[in-house]
C-alpha positions in Angstrom: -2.0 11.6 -31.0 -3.7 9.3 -28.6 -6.7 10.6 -26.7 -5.7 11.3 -23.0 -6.3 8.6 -20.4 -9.0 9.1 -17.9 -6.6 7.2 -15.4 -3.3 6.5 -14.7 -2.2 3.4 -12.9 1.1 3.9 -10.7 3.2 1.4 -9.1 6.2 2.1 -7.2 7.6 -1.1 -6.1 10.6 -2.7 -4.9 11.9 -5.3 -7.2 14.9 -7.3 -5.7 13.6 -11.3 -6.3 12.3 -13.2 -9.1 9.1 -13.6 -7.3 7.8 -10.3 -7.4 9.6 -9.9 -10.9 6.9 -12.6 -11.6 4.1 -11.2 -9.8 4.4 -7.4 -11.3 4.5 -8.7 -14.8 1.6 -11.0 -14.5 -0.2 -7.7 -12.9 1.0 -5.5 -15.9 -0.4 -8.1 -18.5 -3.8 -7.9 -16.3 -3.7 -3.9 -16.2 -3.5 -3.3 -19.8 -6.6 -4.6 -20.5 -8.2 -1.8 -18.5 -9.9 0.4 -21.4 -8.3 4.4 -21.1 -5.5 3.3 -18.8 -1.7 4.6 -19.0 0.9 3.1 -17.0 3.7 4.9 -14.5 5.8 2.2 -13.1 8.7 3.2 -11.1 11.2 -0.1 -10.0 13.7 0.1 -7.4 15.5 -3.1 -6.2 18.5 -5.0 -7.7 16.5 -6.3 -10.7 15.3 -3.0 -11.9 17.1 -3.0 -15.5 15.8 -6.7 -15.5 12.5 -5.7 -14.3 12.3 -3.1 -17.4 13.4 -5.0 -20.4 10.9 -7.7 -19.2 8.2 -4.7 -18.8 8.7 -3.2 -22.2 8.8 -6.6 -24.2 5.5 -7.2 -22.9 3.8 -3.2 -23.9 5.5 -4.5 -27.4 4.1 -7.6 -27.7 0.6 -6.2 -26.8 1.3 -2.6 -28.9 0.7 -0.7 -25.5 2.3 3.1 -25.8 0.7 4.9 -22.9 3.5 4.1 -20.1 6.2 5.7 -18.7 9.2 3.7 -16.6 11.1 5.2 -14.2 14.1 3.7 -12.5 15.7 4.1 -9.4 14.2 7.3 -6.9 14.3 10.9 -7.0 14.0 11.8 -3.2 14.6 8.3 -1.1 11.4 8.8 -0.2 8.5 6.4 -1.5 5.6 9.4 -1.1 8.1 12.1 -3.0 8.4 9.7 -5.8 4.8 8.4 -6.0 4.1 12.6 -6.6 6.9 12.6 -9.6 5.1 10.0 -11.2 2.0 11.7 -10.3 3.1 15.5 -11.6 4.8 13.7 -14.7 1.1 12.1 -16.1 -1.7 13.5 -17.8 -4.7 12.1 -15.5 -6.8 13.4 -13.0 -8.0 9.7 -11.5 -5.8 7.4 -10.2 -5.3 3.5 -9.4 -2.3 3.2 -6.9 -1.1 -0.3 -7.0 1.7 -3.3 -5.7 3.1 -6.1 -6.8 1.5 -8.6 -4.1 -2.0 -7.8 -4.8 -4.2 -9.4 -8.0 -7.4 -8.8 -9.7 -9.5 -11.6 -9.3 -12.2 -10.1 -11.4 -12.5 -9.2 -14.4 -10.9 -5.6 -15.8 -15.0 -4.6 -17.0 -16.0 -4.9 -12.9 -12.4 -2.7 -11.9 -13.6 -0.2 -15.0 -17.0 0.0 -14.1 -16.4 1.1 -10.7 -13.4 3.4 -11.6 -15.9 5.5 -13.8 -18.9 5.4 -10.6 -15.9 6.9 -8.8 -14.9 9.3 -11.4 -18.8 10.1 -12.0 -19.5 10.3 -7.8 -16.4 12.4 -7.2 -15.0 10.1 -5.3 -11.6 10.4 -3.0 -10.5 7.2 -2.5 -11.9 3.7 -3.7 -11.2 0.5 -1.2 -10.5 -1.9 -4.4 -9.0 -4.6 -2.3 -8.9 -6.2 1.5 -12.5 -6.9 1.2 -12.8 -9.3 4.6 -10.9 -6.2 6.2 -12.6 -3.9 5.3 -16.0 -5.5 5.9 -17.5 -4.0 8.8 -17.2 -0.7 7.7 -18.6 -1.3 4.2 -21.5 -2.5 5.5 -22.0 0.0 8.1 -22.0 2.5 5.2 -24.4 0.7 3.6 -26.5 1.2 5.5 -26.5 4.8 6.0 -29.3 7.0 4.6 -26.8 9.2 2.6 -25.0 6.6 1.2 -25.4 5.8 -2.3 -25.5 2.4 -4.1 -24.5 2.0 -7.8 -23.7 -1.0 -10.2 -20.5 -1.7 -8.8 -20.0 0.6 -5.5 -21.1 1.8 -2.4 -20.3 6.0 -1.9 -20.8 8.2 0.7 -19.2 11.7 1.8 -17.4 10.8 5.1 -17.4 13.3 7.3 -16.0 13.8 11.1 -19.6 13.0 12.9 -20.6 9.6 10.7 -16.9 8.4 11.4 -17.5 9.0 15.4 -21.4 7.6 15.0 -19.7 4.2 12.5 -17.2 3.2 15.6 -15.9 0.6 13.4 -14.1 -2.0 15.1 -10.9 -2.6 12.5 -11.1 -0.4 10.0 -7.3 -0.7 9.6 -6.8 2.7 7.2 -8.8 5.2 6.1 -6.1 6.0 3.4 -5.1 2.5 2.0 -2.0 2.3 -0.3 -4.0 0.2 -2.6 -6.7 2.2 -3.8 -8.4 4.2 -6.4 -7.8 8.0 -5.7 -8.9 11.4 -7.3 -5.8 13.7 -8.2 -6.1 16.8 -5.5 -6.7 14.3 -2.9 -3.8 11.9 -4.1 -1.4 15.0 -3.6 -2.7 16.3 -0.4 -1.8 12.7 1.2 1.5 12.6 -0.8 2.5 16.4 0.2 1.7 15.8 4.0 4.2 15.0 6.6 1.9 13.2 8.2 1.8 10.7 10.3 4.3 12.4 12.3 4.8 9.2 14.6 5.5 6.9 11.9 6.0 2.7 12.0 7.9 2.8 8.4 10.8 4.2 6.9 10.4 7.2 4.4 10.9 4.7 1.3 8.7 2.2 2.1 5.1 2.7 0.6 3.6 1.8 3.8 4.4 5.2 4.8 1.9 6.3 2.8 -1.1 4.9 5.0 -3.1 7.1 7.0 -4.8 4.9 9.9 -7.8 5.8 11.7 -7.1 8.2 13.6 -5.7 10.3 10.5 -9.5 12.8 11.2 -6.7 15.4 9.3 -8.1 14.1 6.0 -11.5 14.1 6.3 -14.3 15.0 5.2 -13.9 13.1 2.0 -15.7 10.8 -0.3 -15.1 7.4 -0.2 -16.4 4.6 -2.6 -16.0 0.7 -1.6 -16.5 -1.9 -4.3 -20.0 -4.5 -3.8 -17.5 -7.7 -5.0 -13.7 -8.1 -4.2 -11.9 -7.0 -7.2 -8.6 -7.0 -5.7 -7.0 -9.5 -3.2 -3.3 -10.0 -1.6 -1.6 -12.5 -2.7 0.4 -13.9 0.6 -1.0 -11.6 3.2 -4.0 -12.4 5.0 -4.3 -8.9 6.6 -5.2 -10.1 9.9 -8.2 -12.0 9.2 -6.7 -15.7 8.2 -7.6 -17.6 5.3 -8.4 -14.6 3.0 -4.9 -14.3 0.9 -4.9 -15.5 -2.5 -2.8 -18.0 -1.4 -4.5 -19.0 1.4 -7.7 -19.4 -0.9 -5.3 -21.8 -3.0 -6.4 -19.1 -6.0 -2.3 -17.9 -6.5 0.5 -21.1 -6.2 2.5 -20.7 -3.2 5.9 -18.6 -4.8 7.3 -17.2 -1.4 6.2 -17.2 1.9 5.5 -13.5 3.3 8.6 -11.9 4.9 8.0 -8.8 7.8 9.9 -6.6 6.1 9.1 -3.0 5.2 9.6 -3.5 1.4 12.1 -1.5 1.5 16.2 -1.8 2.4 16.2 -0.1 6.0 19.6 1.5 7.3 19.1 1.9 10.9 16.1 -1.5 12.3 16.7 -2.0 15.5 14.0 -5.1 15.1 16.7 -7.1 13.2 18.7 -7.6 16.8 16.0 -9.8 17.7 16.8 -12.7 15.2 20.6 -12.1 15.9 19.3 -12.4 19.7 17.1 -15.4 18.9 20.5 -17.9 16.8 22.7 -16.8 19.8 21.4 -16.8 23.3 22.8 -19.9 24.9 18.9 -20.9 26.0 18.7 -23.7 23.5 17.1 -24.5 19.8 14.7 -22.0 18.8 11.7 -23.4 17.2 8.6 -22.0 16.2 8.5 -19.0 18.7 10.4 -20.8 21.9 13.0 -22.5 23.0 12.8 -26.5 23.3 14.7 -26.5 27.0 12.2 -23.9 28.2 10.4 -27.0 29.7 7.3 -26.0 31.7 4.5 -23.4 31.0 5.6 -20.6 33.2 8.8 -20.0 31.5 7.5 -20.3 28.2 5.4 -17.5 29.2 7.5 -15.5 30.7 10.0 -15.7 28.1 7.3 -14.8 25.2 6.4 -11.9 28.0 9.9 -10.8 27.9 9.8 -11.3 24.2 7.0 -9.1 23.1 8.3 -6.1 25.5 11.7 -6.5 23.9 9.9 -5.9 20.5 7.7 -3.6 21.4 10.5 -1.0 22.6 12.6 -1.7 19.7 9.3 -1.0 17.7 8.9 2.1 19.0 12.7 3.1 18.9 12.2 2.4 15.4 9.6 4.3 15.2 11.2 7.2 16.9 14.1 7.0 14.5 11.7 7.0 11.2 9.9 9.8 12.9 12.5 12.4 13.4 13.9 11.6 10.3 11.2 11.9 8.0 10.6 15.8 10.1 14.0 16.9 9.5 13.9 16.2 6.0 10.3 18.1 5.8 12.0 20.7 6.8 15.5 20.9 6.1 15.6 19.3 2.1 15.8 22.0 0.0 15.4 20.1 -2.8 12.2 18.4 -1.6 10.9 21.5 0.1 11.3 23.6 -3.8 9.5 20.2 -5.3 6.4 20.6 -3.0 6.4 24.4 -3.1 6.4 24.0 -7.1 4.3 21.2 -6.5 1.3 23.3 -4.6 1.5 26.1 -7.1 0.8 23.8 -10.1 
């Protein structure tokens, strides 16, 4: 019998274009080379059972057993079917990963800081966004607490040093890309929280916890000294810093706003219908070419964003009250989480 894995690496994804086929298995050929690493990959999307045969041909071609594949969802909810995967492994340490985002370093610098975190009791690891996430590395850094190591910076965040930090972006303090210790894994996969929420319950995004999520702290969090991971088409608001941007990944799609996942009820998706049809003229890269001088080009991207911003937040509304109800009315769900907490 194999020895148990100090960490599993889980990966639900969306599969639904040969791009990101391509992307996850050149990621899963990477992975594997992580020493005391076991796979749970659950694939949604219309190339799942493509997606699979792919996946298993290459464990067999590199004699890798420790995986488990699961296809389709349990719960419709991206957080409820992270935990299955979580409750179904063996580990206690975590690696939460997607298909758009790829090591550029080697799997020793990734393993050396996985077992810092594992050895510093770490929470959560930032493994990737390294631009993004620069400020508030540094800051920590710097603290007197904080603790240095071969390959990471650690330090027990607390409510005061997060007020006294006052970082400027520090986009979320629980990423969806990440390193993560078990207990603290479930306690962000259990939560309803955020209860005004920007994503559908099956995208992954929902699993984000920005910062002003103080509900989770204190923890401990661990940042890596060199980028490990990067996106591969999203620049994450500082430009220039996606792999392809970088020219280190060849340019297979561009990056569609999309929540990753199929959406039932998005208001947002009247604004393209809105865009092809008003009789205002040809549309082209943000206005309309009979929109002649500066003031109604302005006031037309005025009306633009405000139209946006309240379908955003009927969205938003609509994802919200959803995502409660179910908290509290799935009987199913509510007997998984109760079962869940016992265990």
């Amino acid at each position: 019998m194999s020895q148990q894995p100090k960490v599993t690496i889980i990966l639900n994804v969306r599969i639904n274009s040969r791009h990101r086929l391509e992307r996850l298995t050149k990621l899963i050929n990477k992975m594997i080379c992580l020493p005391e690493c076991s796979l749970s990959i659950r694939i949604r999307g219309a190339l799942a059972l493509e997606t699979q045969i792919m996946l298993n041909k290459i464990f067999q071609a590199n004699d890798f057993n420790e995986f488990k594949i699961y296809i389709g969802d349990n719960f419709r909810q991206w957080k409820m079917n992270t935990l299955v995967q979580v409750n179904d492994s063996p580990s206690s340490q975590y690696l939460l990963l997607q298909e758009d985002h790829f090591p550029i370093l080697s799997m020793d610098n990734l393993n050396i800081f996985i077992k810092e975190c594992i050895s510093e009791k770490v929470d959560v690891g930032i493994v990737t966004a390294w631009h993004t996430y620069r400020e508030f590395r540094e800051k920590v850094a710097e603290l007197p607490n904080s603790k240095i190591g071969a390959e990471g910076i650690f330090y027990e965040l607390t409510q005061s040093p997060w007020k006294i930090l006052k970082i400027d972006k520090p986009r979320y303090l629980v990423p969806l890309v990440g390193y993560f210790k078990k207990e603290f894994l479930v306690k962000v996969l259990l939560t309803p929280r955020p209860y005004l929420r920007r994503y559908p319950a099956l995208s992954p995004f929902d699993f984000e916890q920005g910062p002003n999520a103080k509900w989770v702290l204190p923890f401990k969090i661990g940042f890596t000294k060199e980028e490990i991971f990067a996106c591969i088409d999203d620049d994450i608001d500082i430009p220039g810093t996606s792999l392809q941007s970088r020219g280190l990944y060849e340019l297979d799609q561009i990056r569609k706003n999309e929540h990753h996942t199929y959406v039932a009820i998005n208001s947002q998706n009247v604004i393209a219908k809105l865009k092809r049809n008003l009789p205002i003229g040809k549309y082209r890269n943000g206005i309309y070419s009979n929109l002649g001088s500066s003031r109604s080009k302005l006031i037309w991207v005025f009306i633009s964003n405000k139209i946006m911003t309240t379908l955003k937040f009927i969205d938003s509304c609509i994802y919200s009250s959803h995502a409660i109800l179910n908290y509290i009315f799935n009987i199913s769900e509510r007997y998984y989480r109760k079962k869940t907490k016992i265990n």
